[in-house]
C-alpha positions in Angstrom: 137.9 88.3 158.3 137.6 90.9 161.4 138.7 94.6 161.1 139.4 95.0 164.6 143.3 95.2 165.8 144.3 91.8 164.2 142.6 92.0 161.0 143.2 96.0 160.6 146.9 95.7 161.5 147.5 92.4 159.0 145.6 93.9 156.3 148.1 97.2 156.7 151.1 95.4 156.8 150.1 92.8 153.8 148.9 96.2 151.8 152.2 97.7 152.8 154.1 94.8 151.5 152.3 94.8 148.2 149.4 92.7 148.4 146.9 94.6 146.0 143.6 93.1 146.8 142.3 92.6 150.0 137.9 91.7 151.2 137.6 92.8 154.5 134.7 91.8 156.5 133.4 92.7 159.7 129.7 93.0 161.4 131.0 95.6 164.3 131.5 98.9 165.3 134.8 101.0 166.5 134.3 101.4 170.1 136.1 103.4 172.6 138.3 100.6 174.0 139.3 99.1 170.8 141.5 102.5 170.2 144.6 101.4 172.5 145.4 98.8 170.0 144.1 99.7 166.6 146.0 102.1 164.9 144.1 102.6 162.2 141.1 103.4 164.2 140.6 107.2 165.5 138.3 108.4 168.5 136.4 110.3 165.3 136.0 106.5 164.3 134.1 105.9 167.4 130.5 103.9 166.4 131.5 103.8 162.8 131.4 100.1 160.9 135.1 98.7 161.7 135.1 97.1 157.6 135.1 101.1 157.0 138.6 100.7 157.7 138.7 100.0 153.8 139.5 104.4 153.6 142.3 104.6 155.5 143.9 101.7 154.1 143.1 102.7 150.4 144.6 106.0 151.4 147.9 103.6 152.2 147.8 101.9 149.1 145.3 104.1 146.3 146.1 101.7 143.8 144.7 98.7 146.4 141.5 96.8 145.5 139.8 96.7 149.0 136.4 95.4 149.3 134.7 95.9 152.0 131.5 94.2 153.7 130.0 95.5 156.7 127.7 91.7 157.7 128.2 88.8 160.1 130.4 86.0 158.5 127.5 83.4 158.5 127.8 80.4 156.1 126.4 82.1 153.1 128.7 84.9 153.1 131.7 82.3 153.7 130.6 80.3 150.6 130.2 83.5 148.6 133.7 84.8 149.7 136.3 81.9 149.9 136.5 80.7 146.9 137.2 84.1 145.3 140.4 85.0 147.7 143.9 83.1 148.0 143.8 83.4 151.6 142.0 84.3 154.3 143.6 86.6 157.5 141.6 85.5 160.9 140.6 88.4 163.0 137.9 87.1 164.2 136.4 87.4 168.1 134.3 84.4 168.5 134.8 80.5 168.1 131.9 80.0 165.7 133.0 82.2 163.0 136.1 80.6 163.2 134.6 77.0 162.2 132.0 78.5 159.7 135.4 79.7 158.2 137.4 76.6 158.9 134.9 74.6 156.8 134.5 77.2 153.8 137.9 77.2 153.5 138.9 73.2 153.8 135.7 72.9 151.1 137.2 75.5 148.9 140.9 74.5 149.9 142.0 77.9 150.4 144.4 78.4 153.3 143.6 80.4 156.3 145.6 81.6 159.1 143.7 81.2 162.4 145.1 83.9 164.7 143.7 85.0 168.3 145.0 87.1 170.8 143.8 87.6 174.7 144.9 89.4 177.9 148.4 88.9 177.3 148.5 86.5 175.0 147.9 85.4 171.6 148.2 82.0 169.3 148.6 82.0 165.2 148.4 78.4 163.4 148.7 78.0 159.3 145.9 76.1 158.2 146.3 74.9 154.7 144.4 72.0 153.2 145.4 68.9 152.4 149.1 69.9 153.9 147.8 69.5 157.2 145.0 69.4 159.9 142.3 72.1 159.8 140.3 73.2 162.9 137.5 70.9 163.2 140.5 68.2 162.6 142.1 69.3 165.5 139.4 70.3 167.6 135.6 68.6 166.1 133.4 70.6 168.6 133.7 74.0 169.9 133.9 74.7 173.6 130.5 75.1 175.2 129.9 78.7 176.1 131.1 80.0 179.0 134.4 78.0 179.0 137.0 80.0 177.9 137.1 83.3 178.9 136.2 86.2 176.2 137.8 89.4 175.5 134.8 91.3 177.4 136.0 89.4 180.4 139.9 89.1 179.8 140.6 92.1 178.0 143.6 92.5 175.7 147.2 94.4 176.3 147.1 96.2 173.5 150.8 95.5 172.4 149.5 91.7 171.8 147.8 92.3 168.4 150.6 93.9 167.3 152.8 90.8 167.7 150.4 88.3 166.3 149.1 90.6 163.0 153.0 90.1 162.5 153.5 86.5 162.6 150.6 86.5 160.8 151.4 88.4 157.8 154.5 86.9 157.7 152.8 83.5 157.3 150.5 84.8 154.9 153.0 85.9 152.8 155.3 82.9 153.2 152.0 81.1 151.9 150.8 83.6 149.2 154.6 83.5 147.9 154.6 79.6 148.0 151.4 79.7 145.6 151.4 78.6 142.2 
């Protein structure tokens, strides 16, 4: 969920490591400052849909099922889209995706790995139902707006992705390979 630097750069490495089905989902656009630190993403990429990053990573892996869907993740799409995946990658930029997916995924009880990165540094946490506490356990509300600081405002290093997308693909495998 998110094809900027996060959600591009796990999706490579899981593709790369042999997972052979991937839905990628992301409302935005490749803009000139997301280029520093996604390396899937050239300046010809520049106001093309970011879930387009579906070609380059089929041209990693040709034999890779990739969907791609080019939307908001808004509680419909969530409840269309969980329950057919093992696990969901976060790459997500805001708060409230983050709980529309939180509660798709505790409903469905798919695990999901909520990751986030910002100026110069980042967070990953395993979220798997029924082993442990799930967002909204953790934190019920999200923060009002205006509270935390946003990657407009912050910016991000772009080394930082790099590091999270690898702790969490490394989780996502540990989890996928844990799976009956």
């Amino acid at each position: 969920a998110g094809c900027g630097a996060l959600g591009t750069n796990t999706a490579e490495a899981l593709l790369r490591a042999g997972v052979k089905r991937l839905v990628l989902v992301d409302r935005d656009v490749v803009e000139i400052h997301n280029l520093h630190r996604v390396s899937l993403f050239l300046p010809a990429d520049v106001g093309r849909p970011k879930a387009l990053a579906k070609e380059r990573l089929q041209e990693i892996s040709p034999d890779a099922e990739i969907d791609c869907y080019i939307a908001h993740l808004d509680p419909e799409l969530a409840e269309e889209l969980v329950p057919k995946v093992d696990l969901v990658a976060d790459g997500l930029d805001n708060l409230e995706t983050r709980y529309v997916l939180n509660d798709a995924c505790v409903k469905y009880g798919k695990p999901w790995i909520y990751t986030a990165v910002l100026a110069t540094y980042g967070l990953t946490m395993p979220i798997v139902p029924e082993k442990g506490p799930c967002l909204r356990c953790l934190f019920p509300h999200p923060p009002r707006p205006g509270t935390i600081p946003t990657c407009a405002e912050a910016g991000i290093l772009g080394t930082v992705p790099k590091v999270l997308d690898s702790l969490q693909a490394t989780t996502a495998m540990a989890i996928l390979l844990e799976s009956p």
